[in-house]
C-alpha positions as CSV (number, residue, x, y, z in Angstrom):
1,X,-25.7,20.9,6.9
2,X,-26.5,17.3,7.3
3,X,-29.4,16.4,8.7
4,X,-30.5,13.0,10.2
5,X,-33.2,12.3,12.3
6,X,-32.1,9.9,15.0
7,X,-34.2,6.9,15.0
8,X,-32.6,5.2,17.5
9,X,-34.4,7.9,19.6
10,X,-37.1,5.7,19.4
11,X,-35.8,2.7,21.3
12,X,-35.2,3.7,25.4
13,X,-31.3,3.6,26.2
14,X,-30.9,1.3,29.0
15,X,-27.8,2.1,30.0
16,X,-24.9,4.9,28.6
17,X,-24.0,4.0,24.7
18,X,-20.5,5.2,24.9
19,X,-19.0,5.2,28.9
20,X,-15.8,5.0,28.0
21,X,-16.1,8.7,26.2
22,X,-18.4,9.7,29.0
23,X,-15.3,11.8,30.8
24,X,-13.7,12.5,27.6
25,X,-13.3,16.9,27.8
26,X,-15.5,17.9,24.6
27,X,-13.9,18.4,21.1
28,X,-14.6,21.3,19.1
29,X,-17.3,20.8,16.2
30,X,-16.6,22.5,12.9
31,X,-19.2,24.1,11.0
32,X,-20.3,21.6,8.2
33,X,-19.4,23.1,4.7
34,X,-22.5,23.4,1.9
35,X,-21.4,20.7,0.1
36,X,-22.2,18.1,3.1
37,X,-26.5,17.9,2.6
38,X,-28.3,15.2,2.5
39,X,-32.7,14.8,2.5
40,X,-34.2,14.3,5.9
41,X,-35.6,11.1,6.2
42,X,-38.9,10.4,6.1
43,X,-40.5,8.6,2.5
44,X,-43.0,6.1,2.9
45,X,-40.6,3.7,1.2
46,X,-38.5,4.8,4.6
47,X,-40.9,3.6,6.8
48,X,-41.5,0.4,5.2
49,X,-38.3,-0.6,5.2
50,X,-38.3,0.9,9.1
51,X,-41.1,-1.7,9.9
52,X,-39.4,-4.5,8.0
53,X,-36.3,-3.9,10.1
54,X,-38.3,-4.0,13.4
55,X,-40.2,-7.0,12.5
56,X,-37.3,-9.1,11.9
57,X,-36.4,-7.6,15.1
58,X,-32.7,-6.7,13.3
59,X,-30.0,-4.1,14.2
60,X,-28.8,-2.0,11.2
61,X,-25.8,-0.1,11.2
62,X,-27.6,2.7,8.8
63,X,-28.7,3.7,12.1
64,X,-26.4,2.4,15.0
65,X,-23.3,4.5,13.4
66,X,-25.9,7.8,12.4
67,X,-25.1,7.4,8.5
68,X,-25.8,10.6,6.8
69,X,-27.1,8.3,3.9
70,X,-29.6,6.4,5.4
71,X,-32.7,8.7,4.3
72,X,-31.9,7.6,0.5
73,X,-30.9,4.4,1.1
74,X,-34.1,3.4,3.4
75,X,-36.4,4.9,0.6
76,X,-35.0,2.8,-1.9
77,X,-35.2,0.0,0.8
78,X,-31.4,-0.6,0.8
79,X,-30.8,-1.3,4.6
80,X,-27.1,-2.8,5.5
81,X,-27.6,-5.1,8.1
82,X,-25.7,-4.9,11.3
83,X,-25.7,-8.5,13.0
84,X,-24.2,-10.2,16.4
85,X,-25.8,-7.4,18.8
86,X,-25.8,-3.6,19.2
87,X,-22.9,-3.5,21.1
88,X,-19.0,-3.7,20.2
89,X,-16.3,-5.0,22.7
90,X,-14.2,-2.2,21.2
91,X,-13.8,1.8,21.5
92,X,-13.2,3.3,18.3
93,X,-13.4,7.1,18.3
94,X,-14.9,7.6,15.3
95,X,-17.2,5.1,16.1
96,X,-20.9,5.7,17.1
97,X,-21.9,2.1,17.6
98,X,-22.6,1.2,21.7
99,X,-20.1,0.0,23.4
100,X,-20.1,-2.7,26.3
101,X,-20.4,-6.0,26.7
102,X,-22.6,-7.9,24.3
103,X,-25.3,-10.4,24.2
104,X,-25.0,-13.9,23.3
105,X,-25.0,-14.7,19.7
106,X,-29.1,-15.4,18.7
107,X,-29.0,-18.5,16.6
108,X,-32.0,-17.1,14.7
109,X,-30.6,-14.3,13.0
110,X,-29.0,-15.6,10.3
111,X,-32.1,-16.8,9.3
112,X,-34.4,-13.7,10.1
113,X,-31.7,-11.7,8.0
114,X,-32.1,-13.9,5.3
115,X,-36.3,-13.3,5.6
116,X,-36.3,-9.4,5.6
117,X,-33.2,-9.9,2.4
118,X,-36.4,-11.5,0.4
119,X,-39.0,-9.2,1.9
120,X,-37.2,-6.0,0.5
121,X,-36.6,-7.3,-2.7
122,X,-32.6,-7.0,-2.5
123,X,-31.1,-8.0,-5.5
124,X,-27.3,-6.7,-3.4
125,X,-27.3,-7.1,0.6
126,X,-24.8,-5.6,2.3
127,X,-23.7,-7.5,6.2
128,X,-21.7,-5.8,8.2
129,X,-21.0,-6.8,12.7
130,X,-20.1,-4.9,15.6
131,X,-16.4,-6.6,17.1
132,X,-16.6,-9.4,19.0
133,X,-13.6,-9.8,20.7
134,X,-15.4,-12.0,23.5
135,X,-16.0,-14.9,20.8
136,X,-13.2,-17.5,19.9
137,X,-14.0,-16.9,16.1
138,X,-14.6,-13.4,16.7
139,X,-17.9,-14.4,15.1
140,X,-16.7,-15.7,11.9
141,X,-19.4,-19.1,12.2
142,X,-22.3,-16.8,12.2
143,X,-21.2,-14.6,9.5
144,X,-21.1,-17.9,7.5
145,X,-24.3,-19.1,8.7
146,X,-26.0,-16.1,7.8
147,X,-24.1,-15.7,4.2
148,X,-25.4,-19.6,3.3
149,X,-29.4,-18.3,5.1
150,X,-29.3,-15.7,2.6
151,X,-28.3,-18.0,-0.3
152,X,-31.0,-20.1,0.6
153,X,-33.8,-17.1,0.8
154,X,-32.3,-15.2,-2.1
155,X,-30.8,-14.3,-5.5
156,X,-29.3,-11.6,-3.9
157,X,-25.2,-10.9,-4.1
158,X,-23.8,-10.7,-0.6
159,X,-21.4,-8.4,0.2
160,X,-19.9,-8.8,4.1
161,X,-17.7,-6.1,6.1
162,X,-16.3,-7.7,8.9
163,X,-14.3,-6.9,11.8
164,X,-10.6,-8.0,11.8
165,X,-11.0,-11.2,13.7
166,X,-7.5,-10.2,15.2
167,X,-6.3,-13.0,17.0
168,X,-9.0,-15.6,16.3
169,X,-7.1,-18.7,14.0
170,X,-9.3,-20.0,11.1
171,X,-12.0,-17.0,11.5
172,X,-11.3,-15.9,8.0
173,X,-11.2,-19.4,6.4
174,X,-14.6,-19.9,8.0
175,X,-15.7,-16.3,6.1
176,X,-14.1,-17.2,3.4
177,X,-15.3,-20.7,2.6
178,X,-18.8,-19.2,2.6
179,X,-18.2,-17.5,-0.5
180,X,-19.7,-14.0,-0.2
181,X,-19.2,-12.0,-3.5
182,X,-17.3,-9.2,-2.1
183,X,-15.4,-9.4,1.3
184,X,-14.7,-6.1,2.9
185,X,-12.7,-4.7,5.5
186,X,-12.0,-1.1,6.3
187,X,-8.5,-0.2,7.2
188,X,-10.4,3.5,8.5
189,X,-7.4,5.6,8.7
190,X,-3.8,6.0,8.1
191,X,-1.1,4.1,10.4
192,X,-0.3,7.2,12.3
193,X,-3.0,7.7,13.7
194,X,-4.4,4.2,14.4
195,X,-3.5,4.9,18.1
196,X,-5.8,7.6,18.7
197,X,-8.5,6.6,15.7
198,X,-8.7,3.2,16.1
199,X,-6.9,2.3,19.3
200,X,-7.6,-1.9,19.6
201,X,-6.7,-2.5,15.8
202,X,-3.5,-2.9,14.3
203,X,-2.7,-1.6,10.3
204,X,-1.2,-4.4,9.2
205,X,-3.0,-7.1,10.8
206,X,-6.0,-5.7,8.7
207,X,-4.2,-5.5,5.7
208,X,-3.3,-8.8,5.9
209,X,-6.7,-10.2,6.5
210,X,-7.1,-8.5,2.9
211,X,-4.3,-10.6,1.5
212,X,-5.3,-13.4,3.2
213,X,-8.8,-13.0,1.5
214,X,-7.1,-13.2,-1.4
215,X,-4.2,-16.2,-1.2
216,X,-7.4,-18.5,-0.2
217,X,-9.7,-17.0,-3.2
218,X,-7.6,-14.9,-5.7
219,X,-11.2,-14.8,-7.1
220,X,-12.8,-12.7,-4.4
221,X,-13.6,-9.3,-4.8
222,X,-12.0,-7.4,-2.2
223,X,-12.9,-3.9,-1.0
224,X,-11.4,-1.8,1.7
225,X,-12.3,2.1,2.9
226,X,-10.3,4.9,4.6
227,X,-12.4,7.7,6.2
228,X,-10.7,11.1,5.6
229,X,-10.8,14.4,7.6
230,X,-9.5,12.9,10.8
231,X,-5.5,14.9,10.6
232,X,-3.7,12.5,8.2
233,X,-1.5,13.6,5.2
234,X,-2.0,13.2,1.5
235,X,0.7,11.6,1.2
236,X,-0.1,8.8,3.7
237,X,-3.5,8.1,2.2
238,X,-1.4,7.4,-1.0
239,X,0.9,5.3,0.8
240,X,-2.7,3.2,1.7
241,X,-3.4,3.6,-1.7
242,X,-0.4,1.3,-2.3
243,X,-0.3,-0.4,0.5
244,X,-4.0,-1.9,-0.6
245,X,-2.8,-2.1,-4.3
246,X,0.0,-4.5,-2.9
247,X,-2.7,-6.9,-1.3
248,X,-4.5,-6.9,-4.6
249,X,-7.9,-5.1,-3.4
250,X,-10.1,-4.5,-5.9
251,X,-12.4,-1.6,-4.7
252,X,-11.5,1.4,-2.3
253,X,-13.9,3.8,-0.8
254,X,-13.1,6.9,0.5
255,X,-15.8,9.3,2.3
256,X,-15.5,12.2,4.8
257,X,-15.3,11.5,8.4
258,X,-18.2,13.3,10.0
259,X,-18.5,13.6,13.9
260,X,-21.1,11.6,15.8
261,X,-20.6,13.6,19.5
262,X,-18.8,16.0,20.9
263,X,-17.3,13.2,22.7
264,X,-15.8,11.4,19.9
265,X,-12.6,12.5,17.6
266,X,-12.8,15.8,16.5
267,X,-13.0,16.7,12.6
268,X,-9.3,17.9,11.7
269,X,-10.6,18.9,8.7
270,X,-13.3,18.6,5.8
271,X,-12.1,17.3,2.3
272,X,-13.5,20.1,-0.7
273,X,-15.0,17.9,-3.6
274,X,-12.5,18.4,-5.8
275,X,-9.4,16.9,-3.6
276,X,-11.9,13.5,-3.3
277,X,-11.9,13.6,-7.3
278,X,-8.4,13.9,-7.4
279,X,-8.2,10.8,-4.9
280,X,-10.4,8.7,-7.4
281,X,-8.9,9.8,-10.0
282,X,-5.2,8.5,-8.4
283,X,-6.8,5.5,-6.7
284,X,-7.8,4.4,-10.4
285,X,-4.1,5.3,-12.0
286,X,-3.0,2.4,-9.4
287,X,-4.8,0.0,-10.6
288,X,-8.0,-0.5,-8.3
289,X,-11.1,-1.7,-10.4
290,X,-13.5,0.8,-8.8
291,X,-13.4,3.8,-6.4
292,X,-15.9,5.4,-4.8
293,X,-14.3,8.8,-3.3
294,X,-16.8,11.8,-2.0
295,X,-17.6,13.3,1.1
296,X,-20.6,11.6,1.7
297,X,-19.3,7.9,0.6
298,X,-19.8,5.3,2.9
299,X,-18.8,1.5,2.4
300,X,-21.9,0.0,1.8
301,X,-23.4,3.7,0.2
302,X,-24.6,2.7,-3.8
303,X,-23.1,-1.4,-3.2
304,X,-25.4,-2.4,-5.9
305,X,-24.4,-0.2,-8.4
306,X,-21.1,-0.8,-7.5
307,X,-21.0,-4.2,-7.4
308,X,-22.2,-4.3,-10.8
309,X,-19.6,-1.7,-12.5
310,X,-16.7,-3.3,-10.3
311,X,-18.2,-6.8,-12.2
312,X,-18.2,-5.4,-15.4
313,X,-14.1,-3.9,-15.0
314,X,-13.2,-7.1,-14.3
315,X,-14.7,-8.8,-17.0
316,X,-13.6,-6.0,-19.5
317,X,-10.0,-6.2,-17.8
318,X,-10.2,-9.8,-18.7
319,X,-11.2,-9.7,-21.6
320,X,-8.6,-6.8,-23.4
């Protein structure tokens, strides 16, 4: 059974974090198979990097989507950073981020991100946004202004997941130009069910902001994840497989998609170990230079490690 202690319990909810679910009937909630445990947070490493987090005053999505991981992550002080607000301008059913209308944009962030990167001794950060469909670069500047604050702080390798910027012109230039070491971008799901997943996103708009990544710097590492458990087929998750292949990505995640609420889509089903390893071990026959399929992957779950084994199969790929 997963267990994860909900530290956003300790912050008072001024107003409902999902309304639009609010009237949503209840979904079932499967029983959790053994293979889904994780450690209860609670390390003194944890809570240092607890306090670190609330004296830079930042928003993490470790705990604004419930990860699962978050206990071994925050007591190795690996926190992913969650910047531009709290609150997303979209309504993704998987999604436990709040959603509403955000804040303005603090101009300070960028630079308070790039404080708490030094003060936790990253040598990988990983900076990741809630939508914002309500900005005319979707928030592309600030992404940029907190990738070149981090430079400045740190040694560390960046690695961003961003929204899709649909609709915004020159938002992924702006990115782009800023030269994070791996650019990511979740496609979440298969195309069939992007309507009832992932409702104010469009498959192919993501999959080109991957390509795009690419056409402006074919020397970007790219990395894109697909939740599984949610109703689609295995042979649509290989069609993805392609589909990413085909926009040169370099790195694919793959994890299980784990309920936050009864409110929110139900789990269709969960994913035994052995069909993830048969996932990696397809993912790496098409050509991706690293894949991190289990049921407790997440996108920015081990992005050290990774970073430096999807570095190293480049450079050996290069190299033959």
């Amino acid at each position: 059974m997963t267990t994860v202690i909900d530290t956003l319990a300790e912050r008072p909810e001024a107003r409902p974090r999902h309304p639009e679910k609010a009237h949503r009937p209840d979904t079932p909630v499967r029983r959790k198979p053994d293979w889904i445990r994780v450690k209860a947070p609670g390390s003194p490493v944890y809570r240092e990097t607890m306090e670190i987090v609330r004296e830079h005053g930042l928003v993490t999505v470790c705990e604004e989507a419930g990860c699962p991981n978050i206990g071994e992550c925050w007591s190795k002080k690996h926190a992913t950073f969650m910047i531009m607000g709290d609150t997303c301008t979209r309504a993704c059913a998987f999604c436990n981020v709040r959603t509403g209308l955000p804040e303005p944009l603090d101009p300070n962030e960028p630079e308070r991100v790039a404080e708490a990167t030094a003060k936790l001794g990253l040598e990988h950060v990983v900076v990741t946004s809630v939508d914002r469909d309500d900005l005319d670069d979707g928030g592309a500047r600030h992404f940029a202004d907190t990738i070149t604050a981090i430079r400045r702080a740190s040694s560390a390798t960046i690695e961003i997941l961003t929204p899709d910027f649909l609709r915004k012109p020159g938002a992924i230039e702006t990115v782009v130009e800023a030269a994070p070491d791996v650019f990511n971008h979740n496609l979440e799901t298969v195309p069939s069910l992007y309507l009832s997943v992932r409702p104010g996103a469009r498959y192919f708009a993501s999959l080109r902001l991957l390509q795009q990544v690419k056409d402006i710097n074919p020397g970007m590492f790219t990395k894109s994840g697909l939740m599984v458990g949610l109703g689609e087929e295995r042979n649509e998750v290989l069609q993805v497989m392609d589909d990413l292949r085909a926009a040169d990505v370099d790195f694919l995640t793959i994890g299980q998609y784990l309920q936050p609420t009864r409110k929110h889509h139900e789990v269709a089903a969960y994913i035994s170990p052995e069909a993830f390893k048969a996932y990696e071990t397809i993912a790496y026959a098409k050509g991706f230079l690293m894949v991190s399929a289990s049921p407790l992957t997440r996108s920015s779950h081990h992005a050290g490690e990774d970073f430096a084994r999807l570095r190293a199969a480049r450079e050996a790929l290069q190299g033959a």
